[in-house]
PDB file of the backbone (N, CA, C, O) and the ligand in Angstrom, with CONECT records:
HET     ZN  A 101       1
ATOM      1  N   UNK A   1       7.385   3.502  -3.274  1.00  0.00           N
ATOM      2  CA  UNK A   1       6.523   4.399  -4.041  1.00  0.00           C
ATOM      3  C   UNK A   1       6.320   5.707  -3.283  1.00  0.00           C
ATOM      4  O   UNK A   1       5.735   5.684  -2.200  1.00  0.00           O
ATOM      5  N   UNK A   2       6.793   6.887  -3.823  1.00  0.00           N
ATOM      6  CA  UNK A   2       6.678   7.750  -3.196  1.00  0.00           C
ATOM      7  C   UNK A   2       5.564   8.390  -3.203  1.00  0.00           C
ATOM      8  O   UNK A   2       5.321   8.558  -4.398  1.00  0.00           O
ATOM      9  N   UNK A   3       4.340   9.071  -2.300  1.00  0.00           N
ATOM     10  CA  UNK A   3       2.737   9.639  -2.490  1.00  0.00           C
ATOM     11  C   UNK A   3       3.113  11.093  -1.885  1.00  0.00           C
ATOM     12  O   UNK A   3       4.195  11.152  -1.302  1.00  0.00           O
ATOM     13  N   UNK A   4       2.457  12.089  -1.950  1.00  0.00           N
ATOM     14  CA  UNK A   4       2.312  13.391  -1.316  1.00  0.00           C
ATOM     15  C   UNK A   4       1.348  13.095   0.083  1.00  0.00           C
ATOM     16  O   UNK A   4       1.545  13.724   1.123  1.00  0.00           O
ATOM     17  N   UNK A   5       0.644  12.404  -0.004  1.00  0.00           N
ATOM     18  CA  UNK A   5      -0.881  12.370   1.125  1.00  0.00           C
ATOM     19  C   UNK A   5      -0.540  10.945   1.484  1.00  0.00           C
ATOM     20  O   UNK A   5       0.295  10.355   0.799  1.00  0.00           O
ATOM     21  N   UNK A   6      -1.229  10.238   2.694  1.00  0.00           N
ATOM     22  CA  UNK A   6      -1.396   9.001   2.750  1.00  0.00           C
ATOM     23  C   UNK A   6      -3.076   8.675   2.190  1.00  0.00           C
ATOM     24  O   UNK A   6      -3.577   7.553   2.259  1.00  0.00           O
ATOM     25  N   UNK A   7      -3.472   9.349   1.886  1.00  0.00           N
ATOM     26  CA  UNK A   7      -4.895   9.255   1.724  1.00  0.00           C
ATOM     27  C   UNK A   7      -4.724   8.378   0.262  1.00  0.00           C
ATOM     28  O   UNK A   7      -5.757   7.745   0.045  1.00  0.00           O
ATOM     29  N   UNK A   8      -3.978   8.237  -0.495  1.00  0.00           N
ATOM     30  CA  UNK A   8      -3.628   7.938  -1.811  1.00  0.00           C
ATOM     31  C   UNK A   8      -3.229   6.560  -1.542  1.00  0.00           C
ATOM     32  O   UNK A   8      -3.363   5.665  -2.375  1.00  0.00           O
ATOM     33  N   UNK A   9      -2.701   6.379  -0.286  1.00  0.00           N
ATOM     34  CA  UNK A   9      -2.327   4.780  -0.368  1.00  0.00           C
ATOM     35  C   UNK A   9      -3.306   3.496  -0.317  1.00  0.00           C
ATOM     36  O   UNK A   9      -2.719   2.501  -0.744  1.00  0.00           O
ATOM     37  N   UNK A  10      -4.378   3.289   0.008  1.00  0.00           N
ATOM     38  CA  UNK A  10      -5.263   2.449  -0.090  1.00  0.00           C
ATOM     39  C   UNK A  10      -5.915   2.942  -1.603  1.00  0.00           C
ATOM     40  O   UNK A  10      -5.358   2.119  -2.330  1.00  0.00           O
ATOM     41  N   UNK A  11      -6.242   3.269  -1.958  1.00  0.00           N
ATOM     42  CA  UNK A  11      -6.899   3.453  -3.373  1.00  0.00           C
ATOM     43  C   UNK A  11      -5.892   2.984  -4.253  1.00  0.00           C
ATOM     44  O   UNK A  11      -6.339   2.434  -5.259  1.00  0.00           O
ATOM     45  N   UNK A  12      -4.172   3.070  -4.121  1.00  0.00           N
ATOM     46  CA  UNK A  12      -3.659   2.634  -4.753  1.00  0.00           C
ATOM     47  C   UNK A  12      -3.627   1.253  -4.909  1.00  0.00           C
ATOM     48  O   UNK A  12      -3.570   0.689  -6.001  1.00  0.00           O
ATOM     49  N   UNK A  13      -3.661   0.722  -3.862  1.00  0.00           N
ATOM     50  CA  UNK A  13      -3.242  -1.008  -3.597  1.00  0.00           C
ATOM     51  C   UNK A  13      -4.452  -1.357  -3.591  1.00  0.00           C
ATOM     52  O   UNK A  13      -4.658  -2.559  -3.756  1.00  0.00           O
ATOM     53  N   UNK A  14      -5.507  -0.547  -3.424  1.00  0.00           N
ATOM     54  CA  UNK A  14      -6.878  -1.594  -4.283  1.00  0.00           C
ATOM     55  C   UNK A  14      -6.724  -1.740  -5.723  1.00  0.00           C
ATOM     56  O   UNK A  14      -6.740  -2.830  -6.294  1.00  0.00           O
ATOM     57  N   UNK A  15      -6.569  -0.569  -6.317  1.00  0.00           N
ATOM     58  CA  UNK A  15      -5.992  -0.558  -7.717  1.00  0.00           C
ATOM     59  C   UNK A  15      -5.346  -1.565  -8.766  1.00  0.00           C
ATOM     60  O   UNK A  15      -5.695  -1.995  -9.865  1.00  0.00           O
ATOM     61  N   UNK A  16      -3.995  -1.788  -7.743  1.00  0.00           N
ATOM     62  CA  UNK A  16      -3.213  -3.198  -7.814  1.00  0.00           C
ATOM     63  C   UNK A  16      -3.734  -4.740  -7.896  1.00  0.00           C
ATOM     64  O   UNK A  16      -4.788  -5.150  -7.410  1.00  0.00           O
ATOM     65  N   UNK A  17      -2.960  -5.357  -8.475  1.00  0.00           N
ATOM     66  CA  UNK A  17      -3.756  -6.712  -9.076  1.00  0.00           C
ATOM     67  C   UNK A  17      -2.558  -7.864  -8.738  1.00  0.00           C
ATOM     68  O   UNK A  17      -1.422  -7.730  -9.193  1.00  0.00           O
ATOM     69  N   UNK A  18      -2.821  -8.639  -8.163  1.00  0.00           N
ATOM     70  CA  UNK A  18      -1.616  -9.966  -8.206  1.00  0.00           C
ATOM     71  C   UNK A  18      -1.061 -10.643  -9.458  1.00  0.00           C
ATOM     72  O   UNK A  18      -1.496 -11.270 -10.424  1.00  0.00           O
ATOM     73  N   UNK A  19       0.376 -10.118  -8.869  1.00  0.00           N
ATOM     74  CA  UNK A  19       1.271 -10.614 -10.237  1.00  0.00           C
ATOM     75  C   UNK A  19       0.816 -12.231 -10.535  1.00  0.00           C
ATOM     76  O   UNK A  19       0.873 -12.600 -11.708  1.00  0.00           O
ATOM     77  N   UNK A  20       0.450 -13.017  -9.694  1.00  0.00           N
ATOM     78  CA  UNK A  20       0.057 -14.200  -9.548  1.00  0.00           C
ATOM     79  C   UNK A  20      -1.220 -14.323 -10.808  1.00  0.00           C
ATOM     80  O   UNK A  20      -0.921 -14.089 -11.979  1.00  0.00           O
ATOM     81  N   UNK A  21      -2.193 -14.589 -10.541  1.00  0.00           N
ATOM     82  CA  UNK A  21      -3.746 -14.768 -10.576  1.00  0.00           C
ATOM     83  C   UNK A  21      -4.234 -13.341 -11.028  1.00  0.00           C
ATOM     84  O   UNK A  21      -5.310 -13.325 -11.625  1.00  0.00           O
ATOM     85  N   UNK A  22      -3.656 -12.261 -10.845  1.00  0.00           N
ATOM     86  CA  UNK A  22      -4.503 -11.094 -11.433  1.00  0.00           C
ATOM     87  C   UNK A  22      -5.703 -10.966 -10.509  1.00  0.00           C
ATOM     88  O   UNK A  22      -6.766 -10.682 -11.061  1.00  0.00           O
ATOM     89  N   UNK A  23      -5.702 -11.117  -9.298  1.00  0.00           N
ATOM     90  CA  UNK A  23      -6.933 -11.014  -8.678  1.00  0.00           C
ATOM     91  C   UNK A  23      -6.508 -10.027  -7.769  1.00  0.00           C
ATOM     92  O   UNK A  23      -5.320  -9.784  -7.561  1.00  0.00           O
ATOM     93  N   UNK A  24      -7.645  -9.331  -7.109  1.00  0.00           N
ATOM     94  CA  UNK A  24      -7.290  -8.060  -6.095  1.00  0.00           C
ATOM     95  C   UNK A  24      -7.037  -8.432  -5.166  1.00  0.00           C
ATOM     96  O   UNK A  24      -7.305  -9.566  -4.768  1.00  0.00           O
ATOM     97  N   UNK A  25      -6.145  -7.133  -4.245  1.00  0.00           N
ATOM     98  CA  UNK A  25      -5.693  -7.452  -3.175  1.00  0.00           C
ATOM     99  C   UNK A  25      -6.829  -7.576  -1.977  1.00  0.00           C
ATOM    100  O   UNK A  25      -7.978  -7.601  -2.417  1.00  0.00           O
ATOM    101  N   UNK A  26      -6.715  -7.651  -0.642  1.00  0.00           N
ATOM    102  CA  UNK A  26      -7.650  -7.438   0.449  1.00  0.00           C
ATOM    103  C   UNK A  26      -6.267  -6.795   1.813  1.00  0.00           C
ATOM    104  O   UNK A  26      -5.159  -7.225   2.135  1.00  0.00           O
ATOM    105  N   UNK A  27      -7.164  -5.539   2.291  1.00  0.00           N
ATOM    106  CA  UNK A  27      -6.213  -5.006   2.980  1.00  0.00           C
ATOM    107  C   UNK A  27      -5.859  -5.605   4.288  1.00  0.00           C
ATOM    108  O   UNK A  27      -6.849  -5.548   5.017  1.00  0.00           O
ATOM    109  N   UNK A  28      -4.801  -6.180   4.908  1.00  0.00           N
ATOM    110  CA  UNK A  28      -4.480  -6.562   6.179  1.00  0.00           C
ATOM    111  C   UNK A  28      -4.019  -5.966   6.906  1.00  0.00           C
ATOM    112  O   UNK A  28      -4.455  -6.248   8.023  1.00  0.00           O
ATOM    113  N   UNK A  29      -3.171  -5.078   6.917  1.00  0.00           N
ATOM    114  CA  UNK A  29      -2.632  -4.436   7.859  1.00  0.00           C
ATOM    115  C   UNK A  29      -1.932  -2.760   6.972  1.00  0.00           C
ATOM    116  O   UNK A  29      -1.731  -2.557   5.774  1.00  0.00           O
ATOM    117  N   UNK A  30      -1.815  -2.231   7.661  1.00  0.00           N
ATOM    118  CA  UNK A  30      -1.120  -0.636   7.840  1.00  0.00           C
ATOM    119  C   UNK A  30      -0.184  -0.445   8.829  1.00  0.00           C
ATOM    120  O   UNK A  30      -0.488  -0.383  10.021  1.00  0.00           O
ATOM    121  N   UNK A  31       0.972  -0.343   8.393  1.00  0.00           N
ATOM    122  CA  UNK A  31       2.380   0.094   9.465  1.00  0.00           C
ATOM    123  C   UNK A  31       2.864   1.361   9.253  1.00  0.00           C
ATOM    124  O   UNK A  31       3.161   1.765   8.129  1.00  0.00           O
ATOM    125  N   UNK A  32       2.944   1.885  10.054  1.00  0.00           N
ATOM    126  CA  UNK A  32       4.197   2.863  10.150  1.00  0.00           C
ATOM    127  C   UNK A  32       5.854   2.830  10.844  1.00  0.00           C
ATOM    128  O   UNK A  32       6.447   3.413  11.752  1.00  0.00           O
ATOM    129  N   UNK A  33       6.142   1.853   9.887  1.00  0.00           N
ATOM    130  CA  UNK A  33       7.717   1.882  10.819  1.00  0.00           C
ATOM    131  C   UNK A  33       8.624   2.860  10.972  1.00  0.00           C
ATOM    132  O   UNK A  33       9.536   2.822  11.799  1.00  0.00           O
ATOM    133  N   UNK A  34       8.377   3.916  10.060  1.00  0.00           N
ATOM    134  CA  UNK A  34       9.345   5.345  10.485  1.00  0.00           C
ATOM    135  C   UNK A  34       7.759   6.568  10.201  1.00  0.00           C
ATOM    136  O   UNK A  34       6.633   6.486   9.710  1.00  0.00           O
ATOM    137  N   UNK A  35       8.443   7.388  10.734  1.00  0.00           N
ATOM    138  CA  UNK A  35       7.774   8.574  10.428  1.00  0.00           C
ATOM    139  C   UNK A  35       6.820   8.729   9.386  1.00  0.00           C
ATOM    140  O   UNK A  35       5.595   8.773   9.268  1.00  0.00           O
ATOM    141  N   UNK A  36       8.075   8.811   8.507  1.00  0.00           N
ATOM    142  CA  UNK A  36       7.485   8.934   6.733  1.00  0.00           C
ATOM    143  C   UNK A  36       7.422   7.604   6.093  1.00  0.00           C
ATOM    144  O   UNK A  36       7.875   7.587   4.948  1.00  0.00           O
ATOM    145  N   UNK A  37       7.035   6.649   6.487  1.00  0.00           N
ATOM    146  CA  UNK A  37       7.217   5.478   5.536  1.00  0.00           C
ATOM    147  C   UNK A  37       5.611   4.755   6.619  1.00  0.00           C
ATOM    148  O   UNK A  37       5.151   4.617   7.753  1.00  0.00           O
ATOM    149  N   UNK A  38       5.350   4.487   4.973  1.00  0.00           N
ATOM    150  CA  UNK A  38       3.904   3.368   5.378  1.00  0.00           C
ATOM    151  C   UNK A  38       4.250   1.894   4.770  1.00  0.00           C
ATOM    152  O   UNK A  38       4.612   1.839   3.594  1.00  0.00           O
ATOM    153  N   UNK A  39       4.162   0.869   5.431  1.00  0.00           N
ATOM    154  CA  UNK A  39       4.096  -0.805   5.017  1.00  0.00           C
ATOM    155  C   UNK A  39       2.294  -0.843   4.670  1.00  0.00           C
ATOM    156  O   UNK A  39       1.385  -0.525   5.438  1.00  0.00           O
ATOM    157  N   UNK A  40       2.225  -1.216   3.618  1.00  0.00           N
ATOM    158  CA  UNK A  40       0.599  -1.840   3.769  1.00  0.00           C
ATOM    159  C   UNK A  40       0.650  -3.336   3.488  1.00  0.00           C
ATOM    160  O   UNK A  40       0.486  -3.626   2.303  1.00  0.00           O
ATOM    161  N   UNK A  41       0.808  -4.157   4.178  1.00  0.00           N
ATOM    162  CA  UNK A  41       0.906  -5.980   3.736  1.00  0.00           C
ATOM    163  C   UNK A  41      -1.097  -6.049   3.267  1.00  0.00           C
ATOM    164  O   UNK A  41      -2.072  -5.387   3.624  1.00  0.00           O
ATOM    165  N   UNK A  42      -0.909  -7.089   2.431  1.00  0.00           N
ATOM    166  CA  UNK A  42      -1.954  -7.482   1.704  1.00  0.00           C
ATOM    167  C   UNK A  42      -2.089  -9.094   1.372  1.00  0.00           C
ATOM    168  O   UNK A  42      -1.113  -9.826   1.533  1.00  0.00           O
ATOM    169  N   UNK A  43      -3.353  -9.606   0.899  1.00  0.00           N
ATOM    170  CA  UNK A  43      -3.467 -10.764   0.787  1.00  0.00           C
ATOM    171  C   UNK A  43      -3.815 -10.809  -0.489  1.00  0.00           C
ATOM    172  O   UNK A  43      -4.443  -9.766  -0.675  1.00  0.00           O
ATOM    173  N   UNK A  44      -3.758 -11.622  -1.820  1.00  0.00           N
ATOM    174  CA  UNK A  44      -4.697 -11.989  -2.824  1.00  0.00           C
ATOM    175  C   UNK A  44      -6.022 -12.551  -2.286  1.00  0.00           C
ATOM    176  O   UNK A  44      -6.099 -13.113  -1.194  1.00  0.00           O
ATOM    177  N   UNK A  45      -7.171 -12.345  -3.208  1.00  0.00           N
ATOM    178  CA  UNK A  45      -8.690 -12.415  -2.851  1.00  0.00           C
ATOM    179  C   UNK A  45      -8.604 -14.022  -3.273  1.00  0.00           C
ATOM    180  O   UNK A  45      -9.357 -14.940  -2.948  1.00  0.00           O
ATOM    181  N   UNK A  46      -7.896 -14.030  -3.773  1.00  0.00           N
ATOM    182  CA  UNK A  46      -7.963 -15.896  -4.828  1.00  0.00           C
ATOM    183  C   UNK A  46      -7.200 -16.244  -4.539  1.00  0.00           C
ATOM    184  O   UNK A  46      -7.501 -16.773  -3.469  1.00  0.00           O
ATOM    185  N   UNK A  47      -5.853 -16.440  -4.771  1.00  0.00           N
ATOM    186  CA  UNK A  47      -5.238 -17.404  -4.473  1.00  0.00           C
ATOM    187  C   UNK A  47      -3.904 -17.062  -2.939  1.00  0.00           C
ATOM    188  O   UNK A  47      -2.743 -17.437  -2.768  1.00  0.00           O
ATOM    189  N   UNK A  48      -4.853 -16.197  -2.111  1.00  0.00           N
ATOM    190  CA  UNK A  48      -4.071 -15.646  -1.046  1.00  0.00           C
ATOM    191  C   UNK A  48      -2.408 -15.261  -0.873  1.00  0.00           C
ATOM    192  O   UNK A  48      -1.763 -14.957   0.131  1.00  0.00           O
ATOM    193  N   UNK A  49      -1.993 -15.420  -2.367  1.00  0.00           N
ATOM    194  CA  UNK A  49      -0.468 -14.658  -2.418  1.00  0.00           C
ATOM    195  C   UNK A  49      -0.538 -13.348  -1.404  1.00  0.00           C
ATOM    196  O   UNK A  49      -1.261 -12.362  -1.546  1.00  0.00           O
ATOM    197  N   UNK A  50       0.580 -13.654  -0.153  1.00  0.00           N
ATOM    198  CA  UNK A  50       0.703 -12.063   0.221  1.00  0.00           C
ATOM    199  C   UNK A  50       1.592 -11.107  -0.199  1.00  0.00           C
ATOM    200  O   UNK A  50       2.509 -11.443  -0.948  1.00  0.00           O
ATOM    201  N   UNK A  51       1.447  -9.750   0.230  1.00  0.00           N
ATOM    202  CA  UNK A  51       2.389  -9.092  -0.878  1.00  0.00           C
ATOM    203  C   UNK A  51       2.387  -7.426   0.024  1.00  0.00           C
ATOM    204  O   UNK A  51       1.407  -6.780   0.395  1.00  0.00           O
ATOM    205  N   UNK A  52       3.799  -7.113   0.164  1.00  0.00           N
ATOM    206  CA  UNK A  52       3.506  -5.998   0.883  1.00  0.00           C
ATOM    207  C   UNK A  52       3.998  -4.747   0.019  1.00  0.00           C
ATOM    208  O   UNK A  52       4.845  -4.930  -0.855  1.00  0.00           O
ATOM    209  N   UNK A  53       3.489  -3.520   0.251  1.00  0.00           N
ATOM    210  CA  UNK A  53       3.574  -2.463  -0.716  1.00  0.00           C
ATOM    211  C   UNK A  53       4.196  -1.198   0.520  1.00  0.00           C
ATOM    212  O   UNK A  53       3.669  -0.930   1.600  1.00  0.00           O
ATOM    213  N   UNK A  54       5.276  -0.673   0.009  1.00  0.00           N
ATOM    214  CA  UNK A  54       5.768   0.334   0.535  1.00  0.00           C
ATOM    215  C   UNK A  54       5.541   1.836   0.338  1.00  0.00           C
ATOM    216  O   UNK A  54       5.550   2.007  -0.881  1.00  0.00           O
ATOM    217  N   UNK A  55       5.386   2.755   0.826  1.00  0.00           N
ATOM    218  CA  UNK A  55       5.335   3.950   0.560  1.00  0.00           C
ATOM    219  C   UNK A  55       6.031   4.578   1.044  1.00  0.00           C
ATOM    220  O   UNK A  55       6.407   4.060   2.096  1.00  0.00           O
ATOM    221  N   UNK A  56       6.624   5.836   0.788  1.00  0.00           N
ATOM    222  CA  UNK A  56       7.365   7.095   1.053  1.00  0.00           C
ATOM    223  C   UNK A  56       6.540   8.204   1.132  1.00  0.00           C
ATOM    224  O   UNK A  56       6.073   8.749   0.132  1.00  0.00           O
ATOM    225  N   UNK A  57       6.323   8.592   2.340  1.00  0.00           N
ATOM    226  CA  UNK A  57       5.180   9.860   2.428  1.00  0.00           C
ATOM    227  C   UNK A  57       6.166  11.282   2.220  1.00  0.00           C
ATOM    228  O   UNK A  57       7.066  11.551   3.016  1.00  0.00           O
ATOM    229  N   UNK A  58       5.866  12.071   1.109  1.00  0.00           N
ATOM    230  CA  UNK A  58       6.590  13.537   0.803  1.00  0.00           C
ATOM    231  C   UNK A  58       5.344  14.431   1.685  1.00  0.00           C
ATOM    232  O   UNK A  58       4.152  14.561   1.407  1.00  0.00           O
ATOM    233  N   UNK A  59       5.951  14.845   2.568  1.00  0.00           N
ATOM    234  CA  UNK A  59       5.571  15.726   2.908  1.00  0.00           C
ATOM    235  C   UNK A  59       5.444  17.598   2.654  1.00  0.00           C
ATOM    236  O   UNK A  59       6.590  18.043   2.582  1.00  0.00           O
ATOM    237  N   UNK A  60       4.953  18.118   2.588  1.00  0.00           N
ATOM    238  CA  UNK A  60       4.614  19.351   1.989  1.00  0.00           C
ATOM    239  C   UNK A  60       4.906  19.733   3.086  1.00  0.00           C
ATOM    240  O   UNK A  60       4.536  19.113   4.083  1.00  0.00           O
ATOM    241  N   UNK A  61       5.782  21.059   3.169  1.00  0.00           N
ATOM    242  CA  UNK A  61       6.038  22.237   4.792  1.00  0.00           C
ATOM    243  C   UNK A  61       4.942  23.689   4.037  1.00  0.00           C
ATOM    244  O   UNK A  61       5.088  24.444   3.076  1.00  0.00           O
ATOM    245  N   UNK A  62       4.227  23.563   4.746  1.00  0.00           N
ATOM    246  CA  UNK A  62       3.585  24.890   5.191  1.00  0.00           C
ATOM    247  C   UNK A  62       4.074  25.793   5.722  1.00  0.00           C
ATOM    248  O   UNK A  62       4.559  25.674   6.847  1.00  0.00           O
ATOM    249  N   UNK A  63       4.078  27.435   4.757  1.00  0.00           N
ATOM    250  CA  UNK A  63       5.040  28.239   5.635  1.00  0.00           C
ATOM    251  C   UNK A  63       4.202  29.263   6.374  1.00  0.00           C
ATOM    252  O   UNK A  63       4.736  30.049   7.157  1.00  0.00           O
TER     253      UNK A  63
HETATM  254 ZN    ZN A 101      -3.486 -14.052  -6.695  1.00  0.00          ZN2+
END
């Protein structure tokens, strides 16, 4: 999923609902394995399905 900001990525994946149970996520962790890329792994609130959500950070150049 590509975002402009990282500020957008937790509001998103609270947002999100388990394909499972339909219940919300709970945040576990935040990675940055490259530069521009965020991992957010997550848990279901109910039936603890985990589930990790990727992002692509676009960065904006300031001239
Ligand atoms: Zn669930």
């Amino acid at each position: 999923m590509p975002v402009t900001t990282t500020a957008v990525i937790e509001p998103r994946v609270k947002a999100a609902h388990c394909p499972h149970c339909g219940g919300e996520f709970r945040l576990l962790d935040h990675e940055a394995p490259a530069p521009a890329i965020r991992r957010v792994d997550v848990m279901c609130r109910q039936c603890s399905a985990p589930r990790s959500f990727w992002f692509r950070v676009l960065r904006t150049e300031l001239n």
